[in-house]
GUPATI-177099 format. One line per 8 residues: number of its first residue (from 1); for each residue x, y negated, z of N, C-alpha, C. Coordinates in pm, whole numbers, plus 50000, padded with zeros to 5 digits. Layout:
<pts>
NUM = X,Y,Z,X,Y,Z,X,Y,Z  ...
</pts>
This chain:
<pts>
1 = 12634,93660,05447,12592,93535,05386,12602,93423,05489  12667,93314,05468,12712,93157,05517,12616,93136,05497  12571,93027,05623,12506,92922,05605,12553,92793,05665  12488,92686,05619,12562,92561,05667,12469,92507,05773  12402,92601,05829,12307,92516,05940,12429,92496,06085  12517,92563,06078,12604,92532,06225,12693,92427,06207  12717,92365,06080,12809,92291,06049,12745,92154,06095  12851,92076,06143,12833,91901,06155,12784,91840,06049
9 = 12643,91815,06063,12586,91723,05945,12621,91599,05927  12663,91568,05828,12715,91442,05766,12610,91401,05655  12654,91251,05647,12580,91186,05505,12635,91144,05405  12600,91171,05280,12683,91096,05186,12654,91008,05142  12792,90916,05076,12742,90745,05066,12671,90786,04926  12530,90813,04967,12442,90869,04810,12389,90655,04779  12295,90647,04685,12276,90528,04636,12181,90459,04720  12143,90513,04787,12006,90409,04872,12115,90362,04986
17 = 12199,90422,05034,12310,90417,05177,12393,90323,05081  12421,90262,04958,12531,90226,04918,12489,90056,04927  12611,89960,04987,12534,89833,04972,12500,89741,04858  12514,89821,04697,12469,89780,04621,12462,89652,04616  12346,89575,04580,12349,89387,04559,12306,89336,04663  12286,89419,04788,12269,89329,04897,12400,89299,05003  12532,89329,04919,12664,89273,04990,12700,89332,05100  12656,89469,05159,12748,89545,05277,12848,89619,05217
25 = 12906,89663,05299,13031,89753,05259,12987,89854,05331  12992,89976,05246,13008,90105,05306,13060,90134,05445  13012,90223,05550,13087,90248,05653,13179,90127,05729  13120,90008,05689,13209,89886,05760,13349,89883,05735  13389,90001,05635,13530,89920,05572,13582,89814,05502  13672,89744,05533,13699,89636,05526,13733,89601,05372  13720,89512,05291,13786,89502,05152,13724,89619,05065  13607,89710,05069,13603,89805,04984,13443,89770,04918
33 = 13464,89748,04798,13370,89686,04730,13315,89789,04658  13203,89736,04615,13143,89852,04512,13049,89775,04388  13126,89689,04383,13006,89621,04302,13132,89476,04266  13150,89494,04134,13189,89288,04091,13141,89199,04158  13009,89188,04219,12934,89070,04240,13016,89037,04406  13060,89137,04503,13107,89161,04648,13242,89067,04574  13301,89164,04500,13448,89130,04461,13473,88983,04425  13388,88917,04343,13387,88779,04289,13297,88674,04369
41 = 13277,88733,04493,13191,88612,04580,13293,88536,04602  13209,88379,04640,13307,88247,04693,13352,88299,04829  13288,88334,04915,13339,88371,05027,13297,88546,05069  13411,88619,05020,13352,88784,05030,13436,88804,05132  13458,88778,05312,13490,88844,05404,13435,88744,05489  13402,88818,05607,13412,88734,05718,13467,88621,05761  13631,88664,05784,13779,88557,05804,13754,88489,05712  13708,88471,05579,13712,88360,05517,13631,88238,05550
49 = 13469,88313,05585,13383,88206,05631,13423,88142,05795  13480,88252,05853,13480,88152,05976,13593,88058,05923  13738,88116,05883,13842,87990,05835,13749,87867,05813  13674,87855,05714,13606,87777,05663,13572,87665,05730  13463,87733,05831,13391,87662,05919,13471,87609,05985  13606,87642,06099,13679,87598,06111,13772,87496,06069  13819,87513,05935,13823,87416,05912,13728,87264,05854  13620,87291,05831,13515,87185,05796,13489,87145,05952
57 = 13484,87196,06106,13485,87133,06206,13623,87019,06222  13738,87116,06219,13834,87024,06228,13852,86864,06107  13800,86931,05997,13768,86799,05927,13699,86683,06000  13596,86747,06055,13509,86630,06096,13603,86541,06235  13665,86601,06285,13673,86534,06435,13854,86466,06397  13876,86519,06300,14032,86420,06274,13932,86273,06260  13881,86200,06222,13910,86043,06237,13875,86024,06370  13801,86090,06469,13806,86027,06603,13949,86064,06673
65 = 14034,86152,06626,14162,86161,06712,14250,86074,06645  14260,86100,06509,14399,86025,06440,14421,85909,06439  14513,85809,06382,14533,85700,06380,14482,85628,06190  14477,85512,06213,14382,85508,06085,14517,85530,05968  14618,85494,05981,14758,85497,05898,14725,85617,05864  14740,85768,05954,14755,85901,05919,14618,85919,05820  14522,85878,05855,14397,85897,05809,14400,85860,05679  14457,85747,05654,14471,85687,05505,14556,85770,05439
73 = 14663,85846,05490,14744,85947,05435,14666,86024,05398  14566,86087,05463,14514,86271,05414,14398,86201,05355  14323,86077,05347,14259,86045,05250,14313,86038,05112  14455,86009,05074,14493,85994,04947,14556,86150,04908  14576,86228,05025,14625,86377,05011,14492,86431,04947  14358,86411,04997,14223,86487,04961,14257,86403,04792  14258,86335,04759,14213,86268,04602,14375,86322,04558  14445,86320,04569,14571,86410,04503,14521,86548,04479
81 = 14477,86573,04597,14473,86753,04548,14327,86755,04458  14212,86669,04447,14156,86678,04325,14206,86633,04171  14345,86586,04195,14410,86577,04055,14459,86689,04025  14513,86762,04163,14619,86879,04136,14566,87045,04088  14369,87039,04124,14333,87109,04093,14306,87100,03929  14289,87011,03864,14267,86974,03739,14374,87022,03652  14492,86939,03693,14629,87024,03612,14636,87157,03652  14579,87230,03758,14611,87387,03813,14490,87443,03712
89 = 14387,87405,03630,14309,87474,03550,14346,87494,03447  14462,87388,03364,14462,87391,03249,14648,87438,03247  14681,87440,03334,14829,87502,03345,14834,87634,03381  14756,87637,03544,14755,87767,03598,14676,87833,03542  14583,87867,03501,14469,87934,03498,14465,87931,03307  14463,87839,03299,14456,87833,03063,14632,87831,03039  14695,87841,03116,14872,87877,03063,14919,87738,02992  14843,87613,02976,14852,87523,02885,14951,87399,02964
97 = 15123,87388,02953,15184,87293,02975,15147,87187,02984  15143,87085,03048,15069,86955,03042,15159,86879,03128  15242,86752,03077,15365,86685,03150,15291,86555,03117  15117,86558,03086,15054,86400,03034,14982,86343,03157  14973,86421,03287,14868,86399,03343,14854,86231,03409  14966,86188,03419,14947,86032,03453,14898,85955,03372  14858,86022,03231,14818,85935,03099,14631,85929,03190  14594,86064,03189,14474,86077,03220,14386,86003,03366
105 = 14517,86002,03486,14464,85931,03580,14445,85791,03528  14530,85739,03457,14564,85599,03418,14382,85564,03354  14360,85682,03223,14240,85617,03172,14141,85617,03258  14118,85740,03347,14018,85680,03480,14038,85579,03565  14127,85559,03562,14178,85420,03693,14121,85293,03659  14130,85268,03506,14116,85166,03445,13979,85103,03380  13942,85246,03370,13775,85284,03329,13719,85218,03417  13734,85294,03545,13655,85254,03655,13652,85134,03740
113 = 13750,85058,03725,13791,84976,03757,13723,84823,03635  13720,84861,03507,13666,84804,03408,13516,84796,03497  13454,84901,03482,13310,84952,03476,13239,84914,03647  13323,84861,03742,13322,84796,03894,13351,84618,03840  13435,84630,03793,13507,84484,03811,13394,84353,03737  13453,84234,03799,13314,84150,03830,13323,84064,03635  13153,84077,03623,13106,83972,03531,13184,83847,03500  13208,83766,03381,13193,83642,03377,13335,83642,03395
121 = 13483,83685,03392,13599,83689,03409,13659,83627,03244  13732,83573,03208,13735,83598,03090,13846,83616,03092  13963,83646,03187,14097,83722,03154,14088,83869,03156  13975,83896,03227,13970,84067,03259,13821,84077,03256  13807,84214,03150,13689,84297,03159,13582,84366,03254  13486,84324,03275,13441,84386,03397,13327,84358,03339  13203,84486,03434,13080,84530,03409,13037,84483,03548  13052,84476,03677,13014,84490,03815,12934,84578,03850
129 = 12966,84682,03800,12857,84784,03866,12920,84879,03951  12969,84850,04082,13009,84931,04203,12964,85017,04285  12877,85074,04195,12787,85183,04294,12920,85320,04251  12951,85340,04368,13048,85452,04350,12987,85568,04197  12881,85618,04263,12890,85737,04100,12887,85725,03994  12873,85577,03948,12849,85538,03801,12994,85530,03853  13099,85456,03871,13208,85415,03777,13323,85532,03789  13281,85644,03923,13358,85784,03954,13332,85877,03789
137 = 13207,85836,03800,13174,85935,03663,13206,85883,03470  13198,85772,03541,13258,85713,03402,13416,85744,03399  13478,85677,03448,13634,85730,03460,13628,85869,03465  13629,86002,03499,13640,86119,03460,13566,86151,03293  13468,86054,03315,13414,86122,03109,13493,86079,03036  13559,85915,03098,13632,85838,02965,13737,85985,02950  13815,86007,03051,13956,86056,03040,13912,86187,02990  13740,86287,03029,13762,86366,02934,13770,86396,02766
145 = 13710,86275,02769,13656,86211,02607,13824,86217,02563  13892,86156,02618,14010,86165,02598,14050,86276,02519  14104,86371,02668,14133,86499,02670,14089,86609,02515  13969,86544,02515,13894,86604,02417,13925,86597,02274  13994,86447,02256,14069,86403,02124,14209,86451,02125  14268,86448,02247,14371,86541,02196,14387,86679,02207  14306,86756,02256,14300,86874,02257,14290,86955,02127  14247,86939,02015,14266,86992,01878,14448,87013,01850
153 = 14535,86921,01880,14627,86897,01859,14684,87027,01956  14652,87036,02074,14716,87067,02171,14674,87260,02185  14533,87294,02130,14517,87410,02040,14588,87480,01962  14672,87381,01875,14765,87471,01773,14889,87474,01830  14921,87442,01920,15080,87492,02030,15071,87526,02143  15206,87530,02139,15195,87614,02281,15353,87558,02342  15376,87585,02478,15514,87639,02557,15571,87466,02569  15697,87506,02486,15812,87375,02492,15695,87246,02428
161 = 15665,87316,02315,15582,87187,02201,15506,87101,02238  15380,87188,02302,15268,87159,02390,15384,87058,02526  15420,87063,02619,15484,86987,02669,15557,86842,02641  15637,86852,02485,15633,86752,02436,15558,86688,02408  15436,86727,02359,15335,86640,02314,15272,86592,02414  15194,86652,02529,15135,86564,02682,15269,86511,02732  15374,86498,02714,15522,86389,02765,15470,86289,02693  15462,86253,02541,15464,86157,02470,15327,86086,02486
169 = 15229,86104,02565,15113,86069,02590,15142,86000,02706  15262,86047,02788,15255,85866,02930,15356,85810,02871  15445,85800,02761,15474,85702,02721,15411,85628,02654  15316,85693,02565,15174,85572,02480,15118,85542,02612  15070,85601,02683,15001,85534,02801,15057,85420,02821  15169,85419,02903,15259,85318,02925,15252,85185,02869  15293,85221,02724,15313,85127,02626,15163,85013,02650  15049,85105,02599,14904,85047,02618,14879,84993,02705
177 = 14876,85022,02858,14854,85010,02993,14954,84850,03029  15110,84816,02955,15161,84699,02967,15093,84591,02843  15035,84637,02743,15032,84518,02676,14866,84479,02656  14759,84584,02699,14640,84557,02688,14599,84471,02830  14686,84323,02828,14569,84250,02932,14469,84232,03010  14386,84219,02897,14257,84212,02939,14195,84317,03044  14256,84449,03041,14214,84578,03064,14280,84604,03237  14438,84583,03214,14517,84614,03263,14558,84500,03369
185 = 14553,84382,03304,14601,84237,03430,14755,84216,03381  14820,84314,03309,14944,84283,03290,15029,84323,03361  15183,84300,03347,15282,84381,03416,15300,84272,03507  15337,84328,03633,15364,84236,03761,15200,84124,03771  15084,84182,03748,14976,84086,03803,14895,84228,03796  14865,84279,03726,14762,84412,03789,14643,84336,03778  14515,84439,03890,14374,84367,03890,14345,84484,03965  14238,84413,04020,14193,84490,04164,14107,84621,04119
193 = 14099,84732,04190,14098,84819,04166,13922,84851,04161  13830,84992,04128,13680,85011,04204,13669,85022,04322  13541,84942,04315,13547,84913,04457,13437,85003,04555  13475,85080,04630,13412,85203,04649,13245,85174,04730  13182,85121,04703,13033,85126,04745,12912,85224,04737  12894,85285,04838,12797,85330,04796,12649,85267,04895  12541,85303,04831,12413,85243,04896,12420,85151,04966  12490,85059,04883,12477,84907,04926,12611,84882,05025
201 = 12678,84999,05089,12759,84981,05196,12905,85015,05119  13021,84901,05174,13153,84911,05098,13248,84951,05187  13279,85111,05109,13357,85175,05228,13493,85180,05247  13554,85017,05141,13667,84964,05193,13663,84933,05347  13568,84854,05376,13544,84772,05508,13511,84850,05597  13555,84766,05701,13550,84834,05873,13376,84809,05864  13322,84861,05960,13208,84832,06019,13217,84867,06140  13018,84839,06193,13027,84807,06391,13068,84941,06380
209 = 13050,85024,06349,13113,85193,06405,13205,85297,06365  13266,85263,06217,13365,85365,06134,13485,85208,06081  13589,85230,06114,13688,85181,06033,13694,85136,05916  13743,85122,05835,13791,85155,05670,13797,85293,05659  13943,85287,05723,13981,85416,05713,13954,85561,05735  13875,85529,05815,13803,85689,05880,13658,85680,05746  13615,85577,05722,13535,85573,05572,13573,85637,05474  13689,85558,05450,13762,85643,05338,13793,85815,05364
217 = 13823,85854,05449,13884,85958,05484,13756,86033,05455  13691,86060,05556,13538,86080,05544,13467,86112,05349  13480,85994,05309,13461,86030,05170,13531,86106,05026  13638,86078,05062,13776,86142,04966,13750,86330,05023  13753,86377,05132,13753,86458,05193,13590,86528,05142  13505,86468,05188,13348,86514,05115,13381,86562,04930  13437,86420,04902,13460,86466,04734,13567,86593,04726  13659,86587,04833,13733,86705,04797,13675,86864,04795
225 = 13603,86847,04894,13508,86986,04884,13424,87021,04797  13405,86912,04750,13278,86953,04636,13377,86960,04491  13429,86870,04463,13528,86911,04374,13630,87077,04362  13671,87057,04473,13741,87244,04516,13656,87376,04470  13478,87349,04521,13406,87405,04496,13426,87437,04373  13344,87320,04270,13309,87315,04095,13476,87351,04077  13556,87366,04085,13722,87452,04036,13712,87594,04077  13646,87666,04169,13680,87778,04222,13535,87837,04138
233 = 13453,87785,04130,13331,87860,04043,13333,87852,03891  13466,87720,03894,13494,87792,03687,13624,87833,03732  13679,87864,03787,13806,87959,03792,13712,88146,03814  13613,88135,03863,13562,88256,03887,13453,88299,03785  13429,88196,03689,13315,88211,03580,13382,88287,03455  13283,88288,03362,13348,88334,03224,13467,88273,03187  13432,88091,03190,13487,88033,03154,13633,88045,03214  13671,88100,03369,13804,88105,03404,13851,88258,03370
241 = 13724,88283,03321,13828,88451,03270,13897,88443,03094  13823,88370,03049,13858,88291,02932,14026,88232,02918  13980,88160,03063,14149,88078,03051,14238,88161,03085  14193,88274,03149,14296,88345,03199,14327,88465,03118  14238,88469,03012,14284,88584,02916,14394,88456,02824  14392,88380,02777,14484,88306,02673,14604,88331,02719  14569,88268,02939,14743,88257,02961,14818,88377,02940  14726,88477,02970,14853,88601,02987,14821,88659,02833
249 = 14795,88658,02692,14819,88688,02578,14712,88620,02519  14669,88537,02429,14616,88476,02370,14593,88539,02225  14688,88619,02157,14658,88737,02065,14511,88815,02098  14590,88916,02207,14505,89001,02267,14341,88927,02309  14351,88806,02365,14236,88754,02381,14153,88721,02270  14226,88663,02168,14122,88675,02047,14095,88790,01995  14151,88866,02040,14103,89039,01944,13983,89091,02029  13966,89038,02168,13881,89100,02242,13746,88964,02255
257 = 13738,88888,02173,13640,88825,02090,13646,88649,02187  13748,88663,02231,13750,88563,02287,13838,88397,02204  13706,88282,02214,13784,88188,02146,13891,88120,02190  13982,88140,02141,14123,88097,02195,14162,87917,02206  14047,87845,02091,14102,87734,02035,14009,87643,02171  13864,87672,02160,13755,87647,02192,13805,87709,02369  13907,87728,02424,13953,87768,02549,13994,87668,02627  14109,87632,02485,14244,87559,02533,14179,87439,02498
265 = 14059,87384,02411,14006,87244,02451,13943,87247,02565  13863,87331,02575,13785,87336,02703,13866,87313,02838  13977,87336,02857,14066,87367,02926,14134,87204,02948  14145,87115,02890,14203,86996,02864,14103,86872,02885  13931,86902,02876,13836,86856,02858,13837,86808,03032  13811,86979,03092,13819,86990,03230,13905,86915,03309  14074,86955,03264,14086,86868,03332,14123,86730,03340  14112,86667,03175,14091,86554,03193,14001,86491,03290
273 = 13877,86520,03313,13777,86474,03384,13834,86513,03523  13898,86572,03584,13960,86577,03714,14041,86500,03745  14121,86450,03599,14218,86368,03664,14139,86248,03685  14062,86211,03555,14036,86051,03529,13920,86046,03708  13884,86147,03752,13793,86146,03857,13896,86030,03974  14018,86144,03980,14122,86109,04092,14204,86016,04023  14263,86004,03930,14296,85850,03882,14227,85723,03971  14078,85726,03913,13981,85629,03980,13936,85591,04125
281 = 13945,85729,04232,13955,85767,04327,14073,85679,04455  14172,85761,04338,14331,85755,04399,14380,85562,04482  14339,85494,04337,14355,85316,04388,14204,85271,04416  14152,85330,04440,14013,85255,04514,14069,85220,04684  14165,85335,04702,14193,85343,04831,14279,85228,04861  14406,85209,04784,14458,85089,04791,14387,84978,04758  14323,84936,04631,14231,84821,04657,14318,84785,04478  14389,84800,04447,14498,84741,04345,14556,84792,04232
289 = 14561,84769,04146,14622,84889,04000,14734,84769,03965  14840,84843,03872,14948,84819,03858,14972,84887,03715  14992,84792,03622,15050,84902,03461,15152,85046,03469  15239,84968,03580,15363,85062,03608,15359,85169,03751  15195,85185,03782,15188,85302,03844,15187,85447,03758  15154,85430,03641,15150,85573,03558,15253,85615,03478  15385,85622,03517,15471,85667,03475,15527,85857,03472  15636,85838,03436,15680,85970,03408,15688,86039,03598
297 = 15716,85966,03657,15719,86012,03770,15590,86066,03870  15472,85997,03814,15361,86081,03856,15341,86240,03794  15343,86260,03656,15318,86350,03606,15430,86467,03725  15537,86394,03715,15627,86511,03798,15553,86542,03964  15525,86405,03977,15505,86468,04114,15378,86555,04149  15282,86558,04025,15144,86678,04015,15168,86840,03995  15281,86793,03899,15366,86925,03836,15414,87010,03976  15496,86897,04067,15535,86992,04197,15413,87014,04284
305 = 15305,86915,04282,15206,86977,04353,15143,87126,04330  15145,87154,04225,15082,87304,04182,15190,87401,04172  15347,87344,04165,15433,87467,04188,15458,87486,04324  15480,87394,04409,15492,87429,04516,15394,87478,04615  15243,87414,04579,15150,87458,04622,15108,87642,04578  15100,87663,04463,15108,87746,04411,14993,87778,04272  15034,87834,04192,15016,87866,04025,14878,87915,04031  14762,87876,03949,14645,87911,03947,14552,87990,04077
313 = 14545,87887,04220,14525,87920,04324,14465,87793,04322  14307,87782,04357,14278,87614,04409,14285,87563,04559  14326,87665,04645,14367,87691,04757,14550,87614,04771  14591,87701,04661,14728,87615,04686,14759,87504,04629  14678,87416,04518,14651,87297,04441,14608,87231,04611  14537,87243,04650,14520,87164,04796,14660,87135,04877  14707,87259,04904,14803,87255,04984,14929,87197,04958  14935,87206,04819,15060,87143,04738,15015,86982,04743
321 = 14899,86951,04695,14881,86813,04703,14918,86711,04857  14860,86782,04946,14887,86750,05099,15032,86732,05162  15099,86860,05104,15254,86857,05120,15316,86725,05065  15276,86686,04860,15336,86587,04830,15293,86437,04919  15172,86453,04966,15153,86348,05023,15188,86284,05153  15221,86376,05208,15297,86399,05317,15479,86344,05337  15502,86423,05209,15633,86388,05204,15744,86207,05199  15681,86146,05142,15731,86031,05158,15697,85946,05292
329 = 15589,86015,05407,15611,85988,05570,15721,86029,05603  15762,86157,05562,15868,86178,05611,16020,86167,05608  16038,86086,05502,16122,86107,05455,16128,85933,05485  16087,85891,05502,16072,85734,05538,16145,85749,05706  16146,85905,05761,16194,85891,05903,16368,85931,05905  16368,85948,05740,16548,86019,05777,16641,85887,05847  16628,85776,05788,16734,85699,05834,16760,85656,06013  16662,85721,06046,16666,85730,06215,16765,85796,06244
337 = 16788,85969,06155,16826,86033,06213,16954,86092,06115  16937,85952,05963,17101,86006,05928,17109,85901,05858  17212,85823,05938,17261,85640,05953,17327,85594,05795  17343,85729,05745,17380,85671,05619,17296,85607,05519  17193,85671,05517,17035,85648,05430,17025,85490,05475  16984,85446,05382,16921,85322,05399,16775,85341,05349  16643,85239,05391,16565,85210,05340,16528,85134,05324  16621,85083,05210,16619,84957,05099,16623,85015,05022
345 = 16534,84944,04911,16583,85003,04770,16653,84954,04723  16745,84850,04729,16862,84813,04695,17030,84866,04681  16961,84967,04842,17133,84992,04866,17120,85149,04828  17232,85169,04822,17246,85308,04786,17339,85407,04939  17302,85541,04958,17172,85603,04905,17079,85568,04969  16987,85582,04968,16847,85537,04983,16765,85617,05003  16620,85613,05121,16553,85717,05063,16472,85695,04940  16454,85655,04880,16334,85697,04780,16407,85757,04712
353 = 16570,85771,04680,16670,85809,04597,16636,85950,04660  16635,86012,04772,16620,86149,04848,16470,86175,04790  16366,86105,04819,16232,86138,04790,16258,86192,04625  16245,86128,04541,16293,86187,04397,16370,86311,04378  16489,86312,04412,16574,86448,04428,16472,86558,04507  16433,86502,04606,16330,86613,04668,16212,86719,04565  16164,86618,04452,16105,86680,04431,16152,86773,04315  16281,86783,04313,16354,86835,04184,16402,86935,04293
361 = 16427,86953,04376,16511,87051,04441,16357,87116,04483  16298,87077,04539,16179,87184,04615,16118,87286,04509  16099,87221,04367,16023,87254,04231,16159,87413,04224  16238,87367,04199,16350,87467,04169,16357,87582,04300  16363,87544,04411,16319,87668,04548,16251,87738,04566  16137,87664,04525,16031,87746,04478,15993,87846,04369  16009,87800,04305,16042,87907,04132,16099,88012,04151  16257,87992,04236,16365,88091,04264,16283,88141,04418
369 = 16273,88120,04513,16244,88197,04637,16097,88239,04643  15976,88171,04613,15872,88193,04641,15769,88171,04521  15786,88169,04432,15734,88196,04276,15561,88127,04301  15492,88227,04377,15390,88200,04418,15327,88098,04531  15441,88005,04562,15394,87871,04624,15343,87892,04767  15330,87795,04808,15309,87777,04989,15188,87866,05012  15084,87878,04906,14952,87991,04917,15042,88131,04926  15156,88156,04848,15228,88259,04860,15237,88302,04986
377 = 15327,88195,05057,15344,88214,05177,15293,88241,05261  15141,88180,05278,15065,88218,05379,14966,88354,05329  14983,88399,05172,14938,88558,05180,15026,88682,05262  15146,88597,05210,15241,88712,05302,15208,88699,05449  15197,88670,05475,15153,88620,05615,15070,88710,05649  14936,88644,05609,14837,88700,05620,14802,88849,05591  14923,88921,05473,14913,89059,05500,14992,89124,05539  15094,89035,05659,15186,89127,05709,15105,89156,05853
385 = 14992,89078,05939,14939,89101,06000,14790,89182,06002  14784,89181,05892,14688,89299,05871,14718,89417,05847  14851,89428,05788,14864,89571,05812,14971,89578,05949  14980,89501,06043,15078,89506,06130,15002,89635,06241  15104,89719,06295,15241,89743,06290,15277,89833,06238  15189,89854,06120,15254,89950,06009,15283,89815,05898  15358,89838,05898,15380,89678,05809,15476,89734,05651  15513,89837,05668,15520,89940,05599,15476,89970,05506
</pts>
């Protein structure tokens, strides 16, 4: 007769040893969950929180190094990528085509700009109430209120259709945005934009110790985090499992009791209010609105923000936004270095003629080489060194 008293006592991962809801992992292995709640945390590893922190330090100390020009760049990159997360909810994540989104910045732009702009005008509408969160929050409700009226419509289609129909929404934009005056200032006169104040202090203006620009930066950047946040906790809620049952079968999702109609408004609601947020956001920074900023060419250039950035990732809705914003610095440097380019818009070729093509060629590179967008890229990355040098 055996006994097991000579044998190496071991323990088993029985239930009191298991880290259950207080978030350890077994035996300190890495990635091995035991519980949904580990799996669906905002930040479930280590490397994520330090990334984090890391980067929220480096946030802070770019306006004492940069120049205020660059600064004004990644200030309008932070309010892009809160547009780009908006279209990445209701594209990436609810499967729902949307080629309208310049309709939606437009009604926040204008909202807010209404709902700031001064008393007693009688060519243009204005409330004067410039306390940044009233007229931030008005412009995102107008445009979801929006969203919300056409979303019934946008419920009963899908694919090519659904696309046509948010297309034909920045041409009504358009149309409205040139002939409503009062609202708008008109084509070639505009009207000054919200004017970003908060607690009494206007964080257009320099002061004795922060710039404009490092103001601005500073704030667009604050809103971007908190915005990123409220996207990554309904991308991780019911509500983003919702959108994400429609995109990938919308049949199947209603059979498994899920409302399909009551999704895809919800879905349009959202991100109307993201855009009309960053609509409003977006020309506070410039100071100025223009009828003929909301054209067909914004919608494209959001569209490449989330393909190139990458497809229902609010991680790559950032990164895509930053890239597009980025891109016309750079491309402002070709004629240094290829004598043919001009930058005039007169002469041909030109860059802005390259900037445009750019974003038709990158959209298409992407699709074909890297499907899953610049977040793509840096997963591969990131798991070719984790399993390196079995990479295998």
């Amino acid at each position: 007769m055996t006994t097991t008293d000579d044998r190496p006592t071991t323990t088993s991962p029985s239930r009191s040893a298991a880290p259950g809801a207080k978030g350890r992992r077994p035996w300190g292995r890495p990635a091995l969950y035991t519980g949904y709640g580990q799996d669906m945390a905002l930040l479930n590893t280590g490397a994520k929180k330090a990334a984090l922190g890391v980067l929220m330090v480096l946030a802070l100390l770019l306006p004492f190094v940069l120049e205020d020009d660059l600064l004004r760049l990644l200030a309008t990159g932070a309010v892009l990528a809160i547009g780009a997360i908006g279209l990445n909810l209701v594209t990436g994540y609810a499967g729902q085509v949307s080629l309208g989104h310049a309709f939606f910045l437009g009604i926040g732009a204008y909202t807010a700009a209404v709902v700031s702009g001064e008393t007693g005008d009688e060519d243009l509408y204005g409330f004067g109430i410039t306390f940044l969160p009233v007229w931030l929050l008005a412009g995102g409700a107008m445009a979801a209120l929006v969203g919300l009226v056409v979303s019934p419509l946008a419920s009963r289609l899908r694919g090519l259709y659904l696309a046509i129909v948010t297309l034909g929404l920045v041409f009504l934009g358009e149309h409205v945005f040139r002939e409503w005056d009062a609202v708008t200032g008109g084509v070639g006169v505009g009207r000054p934009a919200a004017d970003p104040v908060l607690f009494g202090v206007d964080l257009s203006r320099s002061t004795a110790s922060f710039s404009a620009d490092q103001q601005l930066y500073l704030l667009m950047t604050g809103l971007l985090v908190l915005f990123a946040l409220l996207g990554r906790n309904i991308a991780r809620s019911a509500i983003g499992r919702s959108f994400a049952a429609v995109r990938d079968r919308d049949i199947a999702a209603e059979v498994t009791g899920v409302d399909v109609r009551k999704a895809k408004r919800l879905a349009f609601v959202i991100s109307g209010f993201y855009a009309g947020c960053a609509g409003a956001l977006l020309y506070s920074i410039s100071g100025y609105l223009d009828p003929s900023s909301f054209g067909l060419l914004v919608s494209v250039q959001f569209v490449a923000m989330v393909l190139i950035g990458g497809v229902a990732t609010i991680s790559g809705s950032i990164m895509g936004a930053y890239f597009i914003a980025i891109l016309p610095r750079l491309t402002r440097e070709l004629p240094e270095y290829l004598p043919f380019l001009s930058s005039s818009a007169t002469e041909f070729p030109n860059v802005f003629q390259v900037e445009t093509l750019l974003y038709g060629l990158l959209i298409v590179a992407f699709l074909i080489f890297e499907p899953r967008g610049l977040f793509g890229v840096w997963v591969r990355a990131r798991n070719y060194w984790k399993s390196w040098p079995f990479s295998y």
